[in-house]
C-alpha positions as a Markdown table, in Angstrom:
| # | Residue | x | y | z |
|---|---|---|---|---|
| 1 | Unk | 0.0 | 0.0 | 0.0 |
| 2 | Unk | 1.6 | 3.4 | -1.0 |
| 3 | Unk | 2.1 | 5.8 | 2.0 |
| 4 | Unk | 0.4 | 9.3 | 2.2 |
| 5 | Unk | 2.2 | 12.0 | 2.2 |
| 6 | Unk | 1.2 | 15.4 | 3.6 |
| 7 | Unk | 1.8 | 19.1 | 1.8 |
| 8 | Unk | 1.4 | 22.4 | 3.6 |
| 9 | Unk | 0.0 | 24.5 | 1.1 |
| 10 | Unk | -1.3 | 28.1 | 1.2 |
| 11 | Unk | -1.9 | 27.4 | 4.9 |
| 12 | Unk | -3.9 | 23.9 | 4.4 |
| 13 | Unk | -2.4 | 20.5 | 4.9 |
| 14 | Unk | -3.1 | 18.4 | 1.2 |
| 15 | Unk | -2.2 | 14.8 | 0.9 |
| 16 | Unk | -0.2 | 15.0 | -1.9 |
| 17 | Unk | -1.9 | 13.5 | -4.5 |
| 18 | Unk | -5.1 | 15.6 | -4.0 |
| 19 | Unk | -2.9 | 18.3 | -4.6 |
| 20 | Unk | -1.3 | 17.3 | -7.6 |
| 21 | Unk | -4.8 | 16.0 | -9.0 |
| 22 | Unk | -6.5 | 19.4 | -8.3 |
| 23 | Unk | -2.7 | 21.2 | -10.2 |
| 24 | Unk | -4.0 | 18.6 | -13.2 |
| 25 | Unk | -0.6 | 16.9 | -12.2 |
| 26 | Unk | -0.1 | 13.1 | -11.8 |
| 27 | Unk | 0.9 | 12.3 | -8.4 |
| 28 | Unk | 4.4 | 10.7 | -9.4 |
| 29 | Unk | 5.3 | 14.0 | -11.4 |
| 30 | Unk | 4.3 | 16.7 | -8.2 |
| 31 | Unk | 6.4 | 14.3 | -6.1 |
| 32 | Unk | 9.2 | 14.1 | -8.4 |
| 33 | Unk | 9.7 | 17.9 | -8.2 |
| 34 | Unk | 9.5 | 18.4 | -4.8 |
| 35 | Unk | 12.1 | 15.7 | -4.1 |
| 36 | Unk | 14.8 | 16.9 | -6.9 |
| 37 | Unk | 14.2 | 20.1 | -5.0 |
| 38 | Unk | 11.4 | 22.4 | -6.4 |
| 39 | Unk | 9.4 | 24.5 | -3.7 |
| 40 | Unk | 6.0 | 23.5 | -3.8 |
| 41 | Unk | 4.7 | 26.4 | -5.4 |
| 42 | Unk | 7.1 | 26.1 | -8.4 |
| 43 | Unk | 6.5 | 22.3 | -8.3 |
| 44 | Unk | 2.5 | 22.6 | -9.1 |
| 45 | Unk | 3.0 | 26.5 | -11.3 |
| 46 | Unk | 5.8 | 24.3 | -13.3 |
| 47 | Unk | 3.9 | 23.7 | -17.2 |
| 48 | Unk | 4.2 | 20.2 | -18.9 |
| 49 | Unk | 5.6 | 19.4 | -21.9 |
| 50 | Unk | 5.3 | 16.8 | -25.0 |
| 51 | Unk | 8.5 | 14.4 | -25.0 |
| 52 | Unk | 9.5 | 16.2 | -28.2 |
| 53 | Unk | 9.7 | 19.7 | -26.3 |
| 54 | Unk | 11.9 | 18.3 | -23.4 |
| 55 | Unk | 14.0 | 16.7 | -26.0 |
| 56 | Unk | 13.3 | 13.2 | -25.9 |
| 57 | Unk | 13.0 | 11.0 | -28.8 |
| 58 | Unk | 9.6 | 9.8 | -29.7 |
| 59 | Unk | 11.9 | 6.7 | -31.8 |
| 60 | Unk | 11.3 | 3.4 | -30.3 |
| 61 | Unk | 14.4 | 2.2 | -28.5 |
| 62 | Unk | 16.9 | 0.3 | -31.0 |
| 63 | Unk | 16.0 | -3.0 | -29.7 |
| 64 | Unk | 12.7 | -2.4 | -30.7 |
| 65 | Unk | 13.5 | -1.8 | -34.1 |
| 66 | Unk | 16.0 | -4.6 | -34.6 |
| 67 | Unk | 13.0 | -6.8 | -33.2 |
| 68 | Unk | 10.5 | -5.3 | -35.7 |
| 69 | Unk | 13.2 | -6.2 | -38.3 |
| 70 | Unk | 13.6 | -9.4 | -37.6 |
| 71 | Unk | 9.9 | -10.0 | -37.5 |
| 72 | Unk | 9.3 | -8.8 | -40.8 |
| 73 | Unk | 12.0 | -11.0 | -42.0 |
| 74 | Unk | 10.3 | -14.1 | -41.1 |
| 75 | Unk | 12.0 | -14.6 | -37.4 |
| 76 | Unk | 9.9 | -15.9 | -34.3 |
| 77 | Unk | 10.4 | -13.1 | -32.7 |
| 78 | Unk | 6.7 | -13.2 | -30.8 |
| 79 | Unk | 8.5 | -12.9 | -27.7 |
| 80 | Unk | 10.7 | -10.0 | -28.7 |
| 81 | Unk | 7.5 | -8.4 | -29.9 |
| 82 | Unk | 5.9 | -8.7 | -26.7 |
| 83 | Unk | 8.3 | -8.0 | -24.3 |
| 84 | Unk | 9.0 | -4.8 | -26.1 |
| 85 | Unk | 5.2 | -4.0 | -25.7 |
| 86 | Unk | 4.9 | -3.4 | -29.8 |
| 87 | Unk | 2.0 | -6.1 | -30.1 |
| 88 | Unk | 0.5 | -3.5 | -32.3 |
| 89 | Unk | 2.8 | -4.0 | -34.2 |
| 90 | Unk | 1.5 | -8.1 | -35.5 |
| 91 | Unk | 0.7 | -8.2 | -39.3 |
């Protein structure tokens, strides 16, 4: 069972993911702030952005790819398929 944990905010105690779900935040991301540092108020003021904006590549990873390849090609590669979560991927 995950603990609860308690935010003092503009004079109110919030359990932390109440907060973060009333800041249209995912619990895991208002937490992640506050523990790399952010004040609170920054934390739930701070805007989110597509993986493209923060510079992440929106590729799948290279094993994926390879995988893919190899499955076109005629491998059994149902488990490499899978375990990269690309069943979407099945002709």
């Amino acid at each position: 069972m995950p603990r609860i944990r308690w935010i003092v905010f503009a004079g109110a105690e919030w359990r932390l993911s109440d907060l973060a779900r009333l800041h249209h935040l995912r619990p895991q991301t208002l937490a992640s702030r506050i523990d790399r540092g952010l004040s609170i108020e920054r934390a739930l003021t701070t805007g989110l952005c597509s993986r493209t904006a923060a510079g992440q590549s929106t590729q799948p990873a290279r094993g994926a790819i390879l995988g893919m390849q190899q499955h076109r090609l005629g491998g059994n590669n149902e488990e490499a398929i899978s375990s990269f979560g690309l069943d979407h991927l099945r002709d």
